[in-house]
C-alpha positions as CSV (number, residue, x, y, z in Angstrom):
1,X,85.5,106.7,87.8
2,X,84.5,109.8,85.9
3,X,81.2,109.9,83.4
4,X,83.9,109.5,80.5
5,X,87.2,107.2,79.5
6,X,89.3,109.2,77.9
7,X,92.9,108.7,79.2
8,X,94.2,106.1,81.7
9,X,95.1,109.0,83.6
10,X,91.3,109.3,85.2
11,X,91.8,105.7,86.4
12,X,92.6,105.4,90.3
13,X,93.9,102.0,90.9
14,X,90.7,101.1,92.7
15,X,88.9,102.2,89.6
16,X,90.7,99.5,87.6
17,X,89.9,96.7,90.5
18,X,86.6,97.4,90.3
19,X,86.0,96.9,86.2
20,X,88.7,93.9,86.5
21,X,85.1,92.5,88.9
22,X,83.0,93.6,86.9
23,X,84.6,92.4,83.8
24,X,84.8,88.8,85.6
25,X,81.4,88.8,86.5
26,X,80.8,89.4,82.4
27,X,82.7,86.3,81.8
28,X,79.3,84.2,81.2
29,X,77.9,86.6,78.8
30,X,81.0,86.9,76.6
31,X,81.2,83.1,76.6
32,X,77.9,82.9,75.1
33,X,76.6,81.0,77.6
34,X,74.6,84.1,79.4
35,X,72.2,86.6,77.9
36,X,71.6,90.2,79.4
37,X,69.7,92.6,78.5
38,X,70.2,95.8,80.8
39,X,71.0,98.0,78.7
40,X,67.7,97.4,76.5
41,X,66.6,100.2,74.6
42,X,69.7,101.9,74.9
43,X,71.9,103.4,71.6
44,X,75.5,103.5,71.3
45,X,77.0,106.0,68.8
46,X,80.2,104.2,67.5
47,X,82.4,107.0,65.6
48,X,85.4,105.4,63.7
49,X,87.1,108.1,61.7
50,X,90.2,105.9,61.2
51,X,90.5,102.6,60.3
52,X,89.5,99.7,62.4
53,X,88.1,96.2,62.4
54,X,88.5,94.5,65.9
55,X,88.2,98.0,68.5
56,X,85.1,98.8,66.3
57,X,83.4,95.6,66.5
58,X,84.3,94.5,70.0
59,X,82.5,97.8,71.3
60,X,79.4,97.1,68.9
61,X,79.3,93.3,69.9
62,X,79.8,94.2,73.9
63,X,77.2,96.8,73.5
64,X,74.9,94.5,71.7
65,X,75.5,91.4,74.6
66,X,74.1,94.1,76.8
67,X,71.0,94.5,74.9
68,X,71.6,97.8,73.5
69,X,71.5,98.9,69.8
70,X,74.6,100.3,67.9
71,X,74.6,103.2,64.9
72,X,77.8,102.8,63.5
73,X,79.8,105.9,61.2
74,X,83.1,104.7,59.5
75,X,85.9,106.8,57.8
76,X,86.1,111.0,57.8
77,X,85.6,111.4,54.0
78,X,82.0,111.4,54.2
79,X,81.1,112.9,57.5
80,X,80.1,116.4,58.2
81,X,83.6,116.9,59.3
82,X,84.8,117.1,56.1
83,X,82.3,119.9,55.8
84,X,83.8,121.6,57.9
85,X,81.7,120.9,61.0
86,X,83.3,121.4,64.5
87,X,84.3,118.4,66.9
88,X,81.6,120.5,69.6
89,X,78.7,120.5,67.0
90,X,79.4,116.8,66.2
91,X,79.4,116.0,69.4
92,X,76.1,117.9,70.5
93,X,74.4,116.2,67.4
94,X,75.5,112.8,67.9
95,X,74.1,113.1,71.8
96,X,70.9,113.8,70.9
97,X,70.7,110.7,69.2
98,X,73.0,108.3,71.7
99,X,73.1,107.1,75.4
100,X,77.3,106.7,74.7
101,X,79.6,107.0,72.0
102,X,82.7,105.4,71.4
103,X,85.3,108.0,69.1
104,X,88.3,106.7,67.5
105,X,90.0,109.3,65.5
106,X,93.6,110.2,63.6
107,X,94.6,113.7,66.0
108,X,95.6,113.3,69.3
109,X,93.3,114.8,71.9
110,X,90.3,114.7,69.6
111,X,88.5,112.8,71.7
112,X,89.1,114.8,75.0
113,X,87.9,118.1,72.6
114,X,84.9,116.3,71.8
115,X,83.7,115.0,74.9
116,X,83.9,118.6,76.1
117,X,80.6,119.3,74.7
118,X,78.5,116.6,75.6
119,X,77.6,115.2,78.9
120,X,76.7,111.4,77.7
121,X,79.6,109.0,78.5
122,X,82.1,109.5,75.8
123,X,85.3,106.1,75.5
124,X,88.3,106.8,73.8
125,X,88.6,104.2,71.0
126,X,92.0,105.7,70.2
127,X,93.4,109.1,69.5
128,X,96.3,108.8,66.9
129,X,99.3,108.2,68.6
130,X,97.8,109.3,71.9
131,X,96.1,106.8,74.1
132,X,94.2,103.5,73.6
133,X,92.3,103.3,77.5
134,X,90.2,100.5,76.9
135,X,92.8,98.2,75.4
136,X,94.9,98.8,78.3
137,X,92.4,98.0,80.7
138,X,91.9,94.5,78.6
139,X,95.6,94.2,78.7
140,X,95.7,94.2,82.4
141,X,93.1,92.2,82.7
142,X,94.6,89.4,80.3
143,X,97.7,89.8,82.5
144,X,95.6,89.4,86.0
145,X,93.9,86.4,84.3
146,X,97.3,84.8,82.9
147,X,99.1,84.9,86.3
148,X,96.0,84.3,88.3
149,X,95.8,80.9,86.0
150,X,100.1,80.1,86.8
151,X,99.3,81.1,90.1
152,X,101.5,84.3,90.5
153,X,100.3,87.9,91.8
154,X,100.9,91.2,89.8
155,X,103.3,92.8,92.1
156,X,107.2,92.5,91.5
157,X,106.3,91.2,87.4
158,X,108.0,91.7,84.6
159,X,106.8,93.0,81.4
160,X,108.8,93.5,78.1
161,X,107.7,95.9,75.8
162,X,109.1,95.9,72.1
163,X,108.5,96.9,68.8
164,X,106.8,101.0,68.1
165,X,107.0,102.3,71.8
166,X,106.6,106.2,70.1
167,X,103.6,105.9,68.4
168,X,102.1,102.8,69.6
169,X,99.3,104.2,71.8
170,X,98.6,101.0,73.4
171,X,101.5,100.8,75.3
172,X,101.4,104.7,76.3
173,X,98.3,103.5,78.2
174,X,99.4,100.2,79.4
175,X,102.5,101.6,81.2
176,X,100.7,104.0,82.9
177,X,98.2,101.5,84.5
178,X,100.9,99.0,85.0
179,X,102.2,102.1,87.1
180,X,99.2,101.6,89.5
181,X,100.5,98.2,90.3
182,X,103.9,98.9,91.3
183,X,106.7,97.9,92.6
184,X,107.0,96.4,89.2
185,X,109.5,96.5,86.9
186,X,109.2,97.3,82.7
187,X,111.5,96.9,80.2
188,X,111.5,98.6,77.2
189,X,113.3,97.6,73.7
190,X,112.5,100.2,70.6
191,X,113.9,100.0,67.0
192,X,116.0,103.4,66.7
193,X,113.6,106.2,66.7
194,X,110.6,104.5,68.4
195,X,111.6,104.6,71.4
196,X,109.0,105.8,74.2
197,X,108.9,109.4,74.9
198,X,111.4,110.2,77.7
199,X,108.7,112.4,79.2
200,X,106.2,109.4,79.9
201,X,109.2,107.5,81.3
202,X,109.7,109.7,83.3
203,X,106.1,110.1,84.7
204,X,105.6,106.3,85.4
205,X,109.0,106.2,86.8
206,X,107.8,109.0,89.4
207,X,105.3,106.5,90.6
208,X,107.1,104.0,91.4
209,X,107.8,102.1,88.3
210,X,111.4,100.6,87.6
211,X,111.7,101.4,84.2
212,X,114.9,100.0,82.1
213,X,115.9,100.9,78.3
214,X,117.9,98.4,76.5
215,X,119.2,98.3,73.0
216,X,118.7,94.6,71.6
217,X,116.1,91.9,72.4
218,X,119.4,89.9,72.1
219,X,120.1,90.1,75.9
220,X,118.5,87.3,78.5
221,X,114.8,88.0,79.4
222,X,114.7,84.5,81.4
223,X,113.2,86.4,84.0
224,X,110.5,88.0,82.2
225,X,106.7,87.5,82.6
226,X,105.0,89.0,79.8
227,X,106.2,89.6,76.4
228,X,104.1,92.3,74.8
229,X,105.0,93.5,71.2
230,X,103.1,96.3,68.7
231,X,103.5,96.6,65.5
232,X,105.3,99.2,63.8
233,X,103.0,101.9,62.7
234,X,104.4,102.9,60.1
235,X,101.2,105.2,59.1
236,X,102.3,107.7,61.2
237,X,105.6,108.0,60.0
238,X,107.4,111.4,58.6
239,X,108.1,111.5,54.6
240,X,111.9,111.7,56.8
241,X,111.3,109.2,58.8
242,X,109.6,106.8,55.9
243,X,112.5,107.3,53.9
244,X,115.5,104.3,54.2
245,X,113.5,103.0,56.9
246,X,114.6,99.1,57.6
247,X,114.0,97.0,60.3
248,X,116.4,93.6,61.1
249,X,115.1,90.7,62.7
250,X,116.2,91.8,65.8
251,X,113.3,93.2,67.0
252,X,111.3,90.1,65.8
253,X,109.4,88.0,68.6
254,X,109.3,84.5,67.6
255,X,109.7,80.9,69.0
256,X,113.6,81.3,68.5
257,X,113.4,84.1,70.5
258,X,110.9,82.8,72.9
259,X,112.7,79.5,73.4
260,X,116.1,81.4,73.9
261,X,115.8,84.1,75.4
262,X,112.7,83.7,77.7
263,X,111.1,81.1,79.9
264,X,108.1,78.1,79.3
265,X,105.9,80.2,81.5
266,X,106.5,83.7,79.6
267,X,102.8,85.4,78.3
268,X,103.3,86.8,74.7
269,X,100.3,89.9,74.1
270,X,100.8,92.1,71.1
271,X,97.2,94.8,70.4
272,X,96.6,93.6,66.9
273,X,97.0,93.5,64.0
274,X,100.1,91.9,63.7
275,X,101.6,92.0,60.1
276,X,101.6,88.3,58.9
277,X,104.1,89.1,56.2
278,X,107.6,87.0,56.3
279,X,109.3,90.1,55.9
280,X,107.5,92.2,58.4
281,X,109.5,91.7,61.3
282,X,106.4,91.7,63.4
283,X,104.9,89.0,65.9
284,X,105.7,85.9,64.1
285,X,103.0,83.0,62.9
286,X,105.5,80.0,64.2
287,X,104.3,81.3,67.8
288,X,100.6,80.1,66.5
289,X,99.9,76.9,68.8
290,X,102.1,78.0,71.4
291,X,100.3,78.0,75.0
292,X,102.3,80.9,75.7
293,X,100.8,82.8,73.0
294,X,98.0,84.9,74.2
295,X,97.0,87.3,71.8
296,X,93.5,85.2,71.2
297,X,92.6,85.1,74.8
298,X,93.2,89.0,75.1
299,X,91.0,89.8,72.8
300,X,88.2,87.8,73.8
301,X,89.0,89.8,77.0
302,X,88.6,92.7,75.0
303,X,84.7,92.1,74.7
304,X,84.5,91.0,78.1
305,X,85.9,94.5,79.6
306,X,84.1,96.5,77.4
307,X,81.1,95.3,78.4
308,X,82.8,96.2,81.5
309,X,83.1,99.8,80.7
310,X,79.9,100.3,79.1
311,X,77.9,99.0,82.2
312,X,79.6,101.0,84.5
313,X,80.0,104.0,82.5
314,X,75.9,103.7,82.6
315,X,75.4,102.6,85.9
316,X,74.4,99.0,85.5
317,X,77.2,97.0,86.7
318,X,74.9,95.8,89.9
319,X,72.0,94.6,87.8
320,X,74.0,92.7,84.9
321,X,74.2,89.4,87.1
322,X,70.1,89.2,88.1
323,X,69.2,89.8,84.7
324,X,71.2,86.9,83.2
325,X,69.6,83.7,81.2
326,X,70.9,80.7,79.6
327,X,71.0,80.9,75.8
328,X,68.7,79.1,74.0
329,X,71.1,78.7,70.9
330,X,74.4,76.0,70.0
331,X,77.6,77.7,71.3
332,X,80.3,75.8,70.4
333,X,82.7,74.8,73.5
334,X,85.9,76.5,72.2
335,X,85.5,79.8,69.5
336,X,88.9,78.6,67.4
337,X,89.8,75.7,66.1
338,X,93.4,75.9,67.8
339,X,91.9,76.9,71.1
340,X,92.6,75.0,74.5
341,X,90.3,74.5,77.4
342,X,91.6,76.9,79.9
């Protein structure tokens, strides 16, 4: 693994087995029933010039599990950027002050432009419509632990993907590590003008991928194993494209669909956030309960491989385990109220 994570790209298949170990042997400390502190003393710069909640504080609280201490810098209107400071000076600032820095930020290949100057570990927390690495490695960790839990093995699966496959970054990433685990086969379902670009099709399918495009989530997906929706981002939409745009309930994952057109052991994972609305068209609340819903348990996993990444990134994945203790505080046995014992 190279000294940052900027693209999926970097990530040999072995690379992704080994934080998938590490991540597991995190498990303890994510549950709250572990404390670490290896990476005591040590400072994350967390740089969020775009809106987020969840990516922005799952890095601060996986850093913090570890022991370290987190300086966090929200929204581009008031950072020297908007003075007109480079991405290289930012960057050479913000090292002198940080063992790591986590960047999420609106332009694609921001990120990569930034970590240029700097030689302290540098995660990409998201680069507009670009790529989303650490959500895909959680994503393919969720789907290890889900079929590891049913009993089934990675190779020859099924995944769905539906909803924004154009600009939602998180499936750019995902297909290309599912890629690493082929012969496996993806199906992709886009509303009309989000489909994924033909180019990465075309690059997964080179590896080995057996990629199909269909039309309608109205065909049979009996045979499917995971489900996984995004949400249409309509923020980075055209004036063009924002104008008459509509979209039917077709695209729409919900029990109906689930119950109809898929199977009782089918995993449904969507990023987040999922737009709650009745007329959004997203991931549907009549799913909440559902044991095939899994979109709580992935983002637990989110801390859990990010504490992953960080400890590897720094090079203290082998000590994380002999410097664990039992917490001396209440932790209750399940986090949500709606949560089942696994």
């Amino acid at each position: 693994m190279s000294s940052h994570l900027l693209s999926v790209d970097s990530l040999s298949r072995d690379d992704v087995d080994h934080l998938m170990r590490v991540a597991a042997r995190m498990e303890p400390v994510a549950q709250r029933r572990k404390v670490t502190r290896v990476l005591e003393g040590a400072v994350l710069g967390n740089l969020f010039f775009e809106a987020s909640t969840r990516t922005r504080v799952s890095f601060h609280a996986a850093f913090c599990r570890l022991g370290g201490s987190v300086c966090d810098t929200t929204g581009f209107t008031f950072s020297s950027m908007a003075k007109g400071e480079s991405l290289y000076d930012t960057s050479r600032v913000m090292s002198g002050y940080c063992d790591a820095i986590v960047m999420r930020h609106p332009e694609q290949g921001s990120v990569a432009e930034f970590a240029r100057a700097t030689n302290v570990p540098v995660i990409n927390g998201g680069d507009g419509p670009g790529e989303h690495p650490s959500q895909a490695l959680l994503d393919i960790y969720t789907i290890h632990k889900e079929f590891a839990r049913q009993g089934k093995p990675l190779k020859g699966a099924h995944v769905l993907m539906t909803g924004d496959l154009k600009y939602g970054r998180t499936v750019h990433s995902l297909i290309k590590l599912l890629a690493l685990y082929a012969p496996m086969r993806v199906t992709l379902v886009a509303p009309p003008g989000l489909e994924m670009p033909h180019s990465l099709i075309e690059h997964v399918a080179r590896q080995g991928l057996d990629v199909q495009v269909r039309e309608s989530l109205a065909d049979d997906f009996s045979d499917a194993d995971v489900v996984y929706t995004t949400r249409i981002q309509k923020e980075r939409f055209t004036a063009e494209m924002t104008e008459g745009f509509s979209l039917s309930r077709d695209y729409t994952v919900d029990k109906a669909f689930m119950d109809g057109r898929c199977n009782d052991r089918t995993i449904v994972m969507h990023p987040l956030p999922r737009d709650s609305r009745s007329d959004a068209n997203d991931l549907d609340v009549d799913l909440n309960g559902d044991p095939r819903l899994a979109i709580f348990r992935q983002t637990d996993n989110g801390l859990t491989m990010r504490m992953a990444i960080f400890a590897t990134l720094l090079q203290v994945d082998h000590l994380v385990e002999k410097d664990m203790r039992d917490v001396p505080w209440f932790v209750p046995s399940t986090v949500g109220v709606d949560d089942r014992e696994s």
